[in-house]
Structures are given as C-alpha cells and as structure tokens.
C-alpha positions in Angstrom: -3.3 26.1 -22.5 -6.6 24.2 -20.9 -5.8 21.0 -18.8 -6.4 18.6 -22.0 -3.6 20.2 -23.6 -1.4 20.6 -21.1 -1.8 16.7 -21.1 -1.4 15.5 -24.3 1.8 18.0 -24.8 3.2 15.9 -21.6 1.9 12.2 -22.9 3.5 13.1 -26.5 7.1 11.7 -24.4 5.8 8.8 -24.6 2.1 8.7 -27.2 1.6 10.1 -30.4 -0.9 13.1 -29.6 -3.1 12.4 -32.6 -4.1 9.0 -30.6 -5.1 10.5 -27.2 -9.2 10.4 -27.2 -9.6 11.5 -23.8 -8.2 12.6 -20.5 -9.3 12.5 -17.2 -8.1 13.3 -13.4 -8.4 10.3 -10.9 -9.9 12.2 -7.8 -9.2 8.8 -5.4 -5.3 9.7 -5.7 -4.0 11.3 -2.5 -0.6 11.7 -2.9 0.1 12.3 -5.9 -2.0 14.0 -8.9 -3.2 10.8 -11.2 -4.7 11.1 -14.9 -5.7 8.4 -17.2 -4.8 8.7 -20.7 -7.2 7.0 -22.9 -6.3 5.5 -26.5 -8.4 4.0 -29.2 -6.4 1.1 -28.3 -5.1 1.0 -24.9 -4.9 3.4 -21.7 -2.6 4.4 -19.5 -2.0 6.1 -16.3 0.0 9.0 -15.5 1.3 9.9 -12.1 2.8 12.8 -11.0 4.4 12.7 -8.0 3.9 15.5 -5.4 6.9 15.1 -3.1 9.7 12.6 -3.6 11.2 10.2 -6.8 10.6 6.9 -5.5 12.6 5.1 -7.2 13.2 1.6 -5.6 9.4 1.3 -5.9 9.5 1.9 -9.6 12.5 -0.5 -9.9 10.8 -2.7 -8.0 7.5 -2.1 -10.5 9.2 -3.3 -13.4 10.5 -6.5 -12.2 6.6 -7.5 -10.3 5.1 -6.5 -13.3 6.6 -9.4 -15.4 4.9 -11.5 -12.8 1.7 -9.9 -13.0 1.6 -8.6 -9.9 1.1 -5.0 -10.9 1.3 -2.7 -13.6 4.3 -1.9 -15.5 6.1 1.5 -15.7 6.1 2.5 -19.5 8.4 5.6 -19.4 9.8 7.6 -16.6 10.5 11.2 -16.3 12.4 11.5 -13.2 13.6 15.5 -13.6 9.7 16.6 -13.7 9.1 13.7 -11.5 6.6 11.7 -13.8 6.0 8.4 -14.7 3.0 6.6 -17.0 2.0 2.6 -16.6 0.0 0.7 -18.3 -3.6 1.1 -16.7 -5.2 -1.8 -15.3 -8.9 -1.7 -15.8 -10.9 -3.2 -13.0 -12.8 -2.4 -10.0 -11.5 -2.5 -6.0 -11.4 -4.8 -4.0 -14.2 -5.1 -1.8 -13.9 -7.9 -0.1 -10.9 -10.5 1.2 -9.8 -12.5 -1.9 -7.3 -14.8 0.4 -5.3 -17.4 -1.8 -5.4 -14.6 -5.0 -4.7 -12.1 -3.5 -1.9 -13.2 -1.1 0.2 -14.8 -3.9 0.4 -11.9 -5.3 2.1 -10.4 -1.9 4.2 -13.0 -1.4 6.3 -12.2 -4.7 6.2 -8.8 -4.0 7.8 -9.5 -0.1 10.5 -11.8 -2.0 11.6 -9.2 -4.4 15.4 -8.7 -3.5 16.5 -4.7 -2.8 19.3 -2.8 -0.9 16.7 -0.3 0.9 16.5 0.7 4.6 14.1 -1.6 6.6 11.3 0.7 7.3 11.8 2.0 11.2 8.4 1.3 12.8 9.2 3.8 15.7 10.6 6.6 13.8 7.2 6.6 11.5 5.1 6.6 14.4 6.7 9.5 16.2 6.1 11.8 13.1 2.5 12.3 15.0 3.4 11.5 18.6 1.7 15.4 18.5 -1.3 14.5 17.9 -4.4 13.5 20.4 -5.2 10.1 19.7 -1.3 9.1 19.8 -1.2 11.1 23.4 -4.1 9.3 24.7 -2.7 5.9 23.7 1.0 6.9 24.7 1.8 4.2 27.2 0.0 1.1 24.5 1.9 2.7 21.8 5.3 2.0 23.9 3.9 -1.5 25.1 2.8 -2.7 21.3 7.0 -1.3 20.3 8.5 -3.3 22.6 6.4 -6.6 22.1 7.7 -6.3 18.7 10.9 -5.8 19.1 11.0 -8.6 20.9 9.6 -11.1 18.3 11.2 -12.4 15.3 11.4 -10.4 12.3 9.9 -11.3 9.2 12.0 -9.6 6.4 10.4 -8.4 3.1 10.3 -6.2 0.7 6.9 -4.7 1.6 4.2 -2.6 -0.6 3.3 -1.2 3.0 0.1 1.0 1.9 -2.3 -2.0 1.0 -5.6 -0.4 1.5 -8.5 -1.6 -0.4 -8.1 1.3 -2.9 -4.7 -0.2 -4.0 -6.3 -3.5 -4.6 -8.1 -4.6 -8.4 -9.7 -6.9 -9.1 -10.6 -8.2 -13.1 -11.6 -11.2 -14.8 -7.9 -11.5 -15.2 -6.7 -11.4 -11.2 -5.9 -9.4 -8.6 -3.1 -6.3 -8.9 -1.6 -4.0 -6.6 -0.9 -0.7 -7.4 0.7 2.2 -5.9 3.8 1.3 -4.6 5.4 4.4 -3.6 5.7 4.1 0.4 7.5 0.3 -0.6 10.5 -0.3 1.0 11.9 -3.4 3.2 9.8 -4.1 6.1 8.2 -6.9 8.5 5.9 -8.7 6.3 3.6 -8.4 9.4 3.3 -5.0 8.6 1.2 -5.7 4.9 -0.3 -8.8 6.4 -2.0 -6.1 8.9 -2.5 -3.6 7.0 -5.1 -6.4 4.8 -6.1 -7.3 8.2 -7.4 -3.3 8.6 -8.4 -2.8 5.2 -11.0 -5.6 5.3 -11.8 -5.0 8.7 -11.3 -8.8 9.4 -12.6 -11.1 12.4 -10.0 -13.0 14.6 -10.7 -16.5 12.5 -10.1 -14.9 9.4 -6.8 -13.3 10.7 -6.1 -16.7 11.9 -6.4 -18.4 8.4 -4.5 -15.3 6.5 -1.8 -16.1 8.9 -2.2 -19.7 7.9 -2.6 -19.2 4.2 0.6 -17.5 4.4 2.6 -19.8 6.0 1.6 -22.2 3.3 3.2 -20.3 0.9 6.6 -20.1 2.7 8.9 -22.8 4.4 7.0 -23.1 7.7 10.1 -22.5 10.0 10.7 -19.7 8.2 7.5 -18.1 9.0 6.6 -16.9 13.2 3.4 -17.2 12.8 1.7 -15.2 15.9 -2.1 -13.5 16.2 -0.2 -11.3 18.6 2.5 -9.9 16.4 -0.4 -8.9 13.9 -2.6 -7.1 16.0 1.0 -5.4 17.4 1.2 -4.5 13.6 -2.6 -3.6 13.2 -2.4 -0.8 16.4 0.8 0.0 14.3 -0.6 0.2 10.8 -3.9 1.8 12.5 -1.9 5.0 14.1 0.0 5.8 10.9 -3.5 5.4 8.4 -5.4 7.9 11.1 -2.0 10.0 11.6 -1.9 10.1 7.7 -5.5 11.1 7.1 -6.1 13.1 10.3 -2.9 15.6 9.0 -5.0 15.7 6.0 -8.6 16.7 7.8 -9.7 12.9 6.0 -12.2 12.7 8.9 -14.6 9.9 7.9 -11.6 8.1 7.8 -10.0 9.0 10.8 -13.6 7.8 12.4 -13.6 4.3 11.0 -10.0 3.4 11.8 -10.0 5.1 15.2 -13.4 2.4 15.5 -10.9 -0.6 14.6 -8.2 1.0 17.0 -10.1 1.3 19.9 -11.8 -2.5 19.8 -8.2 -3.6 19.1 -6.3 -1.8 22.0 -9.2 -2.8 24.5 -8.0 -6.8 22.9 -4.3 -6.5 22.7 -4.4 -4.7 26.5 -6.6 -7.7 28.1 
C-alpha cells in the first residue's frame, strides 16, 4: 500500500475516502509526523504523535478552539495515538504582532486544569550533559535561584511558542501545537516570544506592559529581570532540544541570543 493509501484508509475514521483530493507530509513537524488532508471543501491536519498521548493539551484544544485561539480537534484516536484538526490556512508569523497576538495567550494562560506545574529545574537537568549547559553551569544555578525567589505567575502555558507555532490570516492570529502545554509561569511563554522574535529590551518592556493590561495589575509582577531569567531558561531547553537532534543552525542562532543575554543578566 503507497503512502496515499495508507492515508486515506486512516482518514476514512473520520472522511469519506471518495472526498480526499490530496495528501501531503508537513516536513516543518519535528515531533511528531504531520500530513494535511485536503478536501474539495475543507482541509484538515493529521498528527501522529511519535512518543506520548497528550491529552490535557487536546482537552485543553477543544475548549481554546471555541475562542478562536487555535484549531479544533475533529476526532481522536488515542490507541494508535492520532488525532486530525481542522487546518488553519495561513502563513507564520514573522514578525511581533503584540496586542493580537497576546490576547490570544492570555486565554490560553487562564484555561483552568489539574496538571503538574512544569518543574523548570528538572527540564533543564535533562542536558546538564551537554557542553554549552557545562560551560554556563554556575549562571544556570544563579538564573534558578533568582527565580525561585520571585513571585510566580501561574498559567496554563502553551510553553513551545516559536515562530513556527504562530499563524497569521486575514482572520487573526492562532497557535498551534500544543503538546509540551501544561501549567507553568506565564513568564516562561512571555520569553519564549521574547526568543522567537529575537526582541530589543524596549520591546520586552512593552510586551511586559501589554500584558499587564490585560490582567488586574496587582496580579501581574511585572519584572525585565524575571524574563530574561526565563529567556536563559527557555534558550537552554530550545538549544538542548535541537542540539540532541544535530538541528545545528538552530543551535547557532539561539546559542547567539544566549550568550548576548548571559553577558546582560551577569552585569
């Protein structure tokens, strides 16, 4: 049975395979295997997961996605560990789309769940192994602690927004992938847009500010020193991530962002 096939006889769970006009594998997906299914009416996309059944993000998927905050899951196969959404059509985001884009995070942080607050440390030590987390041992411990000792911001927290999760139509901005989600600081996504868009100190200064406007501002520390804490964070887990996975022009722009930061944070 080609690939096509193979497909179509998996789609017909949830599509008539008489409508399918095309198929195609998404090559940009890097943790899972991603195809679009194509219609004469509407497309979809099918993901198949590669490790785990996240399932509080999926839960979590079909309640933002009555908000229009990201697609919706349209069937789920957890035993083969598949799922199809509806596909939004669109392009990435290449640049910082502020107010848009943030009111879009803000629903997704106050989206009530029962799961584990992510544990900052424990993620990091994953590649205490490798070089660049050796070389930066002692800022590593220094950037923990600083945290630790600042109030937390709970959320429930997409926690992989890079660019390639951000799209942008005539209709708005959408996130997708939500399968590292989980409660977290909300400083962690608020740096992780900070990375992304490789963003100057005023800029980070008005997303902070932005923000706070959409929340109660005593409920909101709002610190340039808790998000470049979260940056160095966010910044040794991408280049951990994609260094595991010889991703090396990756690796080369973040570690460029990482060094500029520590030299910042350390002065």
């Amino acid at each position: 049975m080609n690939p096509h096939s193979q497909l179509v006889n998996i789609c017909s769970a949830f599509l008539a395979p008489s409508i399918i006009t095309s198929t195609e594998y998404l090559v940009n997906g890097l943790s899972n295997d991603n195809f679009l299914i194509r219609t004469d009416t509407q497309s979809y996309l099918l993901k198949c997961y590669q490790s785990y059944w996240p399932e509080v993000a999926l839960q979590a998927q079909c309640e933002l996605s009555k908000q229009q905050v990201c697609p919706a899951p349209i069937w789920l196969d957890k035993q083969n560990k598949r799922a199809a959404f509806n596909y939004i059509e669109g392009e990435v985001a290449e640049s910082y789309l502020a107010m848009p884009l943030l009111a879009k995070l803000v629903k997704v942080h106050a989206h009530t769940t029962d799961t584990q607050t992510m544990n900052i440390a424990l993620e990091l030590q994953a590649y205490r192994h490798l070089l660049v987390f050796k070389e930066f041992d002692k800022h590593i411990d220094k950037v923990l602690e600083s945290i630790a000792n600042m109030p937390i911001e709970h959320g429930f927290c997409h926690n992989d927004l890079v660019k390639e999760n951000i799209v942008v139509n005539p209709q708005g901005v959408y996130l997708i992938d939500f399968e590292y989600a989980q409660k977290n600081d909300v400083y962690f996504d608020l740096a992780a847009l900070a990375v992304s868009f490789n963003l100057d100190s005023a800029t980070k200064h008005a997303l902070l500010k932005s923000y706070q406007a959409y929340t109660p501002s005593e409920q909101f520390y709002l610190s340039m020193h808790k998000l470049e804490c979260y940056q160095i964070v966010y910044l040794l887990l991408c280049i951990g991530w994609y260094e595991q996975r010889a991703i090396n022009n990756k690796v080369v722009v973040l570690r460029a962002q990482l060094d500029e930061l520590i030299a910042s944070v350390g002065s």
